[in-house]
N, C-alpha and C positions, 0 to 999 in steps of 0.2 A: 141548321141555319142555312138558307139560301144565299147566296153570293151576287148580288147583283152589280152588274157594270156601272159604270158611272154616269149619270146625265151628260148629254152632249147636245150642245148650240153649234150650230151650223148655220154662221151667219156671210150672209153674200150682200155686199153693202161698201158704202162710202162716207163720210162723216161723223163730226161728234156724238149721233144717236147710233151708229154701229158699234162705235168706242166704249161710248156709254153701257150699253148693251152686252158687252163684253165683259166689261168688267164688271158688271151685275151680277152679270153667270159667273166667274171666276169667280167672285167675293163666297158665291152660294154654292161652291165647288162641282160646279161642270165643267167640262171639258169644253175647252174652246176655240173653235175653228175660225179663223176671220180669214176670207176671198176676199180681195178687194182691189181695182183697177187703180187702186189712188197710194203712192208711198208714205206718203203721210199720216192716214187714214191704219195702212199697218204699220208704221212704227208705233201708234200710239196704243194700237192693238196691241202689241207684244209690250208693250208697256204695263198695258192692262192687264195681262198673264194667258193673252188670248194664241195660239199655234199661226200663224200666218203664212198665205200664199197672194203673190201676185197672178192677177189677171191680167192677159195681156192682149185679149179680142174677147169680144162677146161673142163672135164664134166660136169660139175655142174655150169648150167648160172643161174645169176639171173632174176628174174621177172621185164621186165622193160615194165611200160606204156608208148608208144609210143604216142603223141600227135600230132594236125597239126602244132605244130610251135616246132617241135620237129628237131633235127641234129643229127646223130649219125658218131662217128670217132672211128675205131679200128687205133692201134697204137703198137701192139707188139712188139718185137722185137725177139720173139721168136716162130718159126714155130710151136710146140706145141698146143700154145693156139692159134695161127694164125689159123690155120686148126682148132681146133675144136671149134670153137666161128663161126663158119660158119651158124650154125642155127641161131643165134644172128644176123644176118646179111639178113639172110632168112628172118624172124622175121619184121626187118625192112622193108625192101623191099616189104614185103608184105603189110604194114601197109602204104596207095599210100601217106599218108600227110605228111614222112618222106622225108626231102632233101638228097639227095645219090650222092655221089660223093668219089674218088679214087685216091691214088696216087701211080706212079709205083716206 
């Protein structure tokens, strides 16, 4: 029997569909990352059973390991950090064991 790691959400986002989003993943046991420029947004993260980090520029991304059972979701709502978390997304993208997908 093979040993596989545990799905992980890597969500970079602000409001109750990040939250929501978390705790979705949590419910269906993945691991769960929440970035989020907003205190609120990760308290109710860590509420949610999601791991949390403050952002404190959208200059300034954090260092994240991408794995193959890795997910990543941006979720702003603010063109700001929309635009410059663009690297963060390069990042992934580039990283091919990352699942990518987009909503308009």
């Amino acid at each position: 029997m093979t040993y596989q790691t545990r799905r992980r959400l890597v969500m970079m986002g602000t409001g109750p569909a990040a939250v929501a989003l978390c705790r979705m993943a949590a419910v269906a046991s993945f691991e769960v990352e929440l970035h989020s420029n907003d205190e609120f947004t990760l308290h109710h993260g860590e509420m949610a059973g999601a791991g949390f980090y403050l952002l404190h520029s959208p200059h300034q991304a954090p260092t994240i390991q991408w794995g193959d059972r890795s997910t990543a979701v941006f979720a702003f709502h603010d063109h700001d950090w929309e635009r410059n978390c663009c690297h963060l997304r390069l990042q992934a993208m580039l990283s091919m064991s990352v699942r990518w997908g987009a909503a308009a």
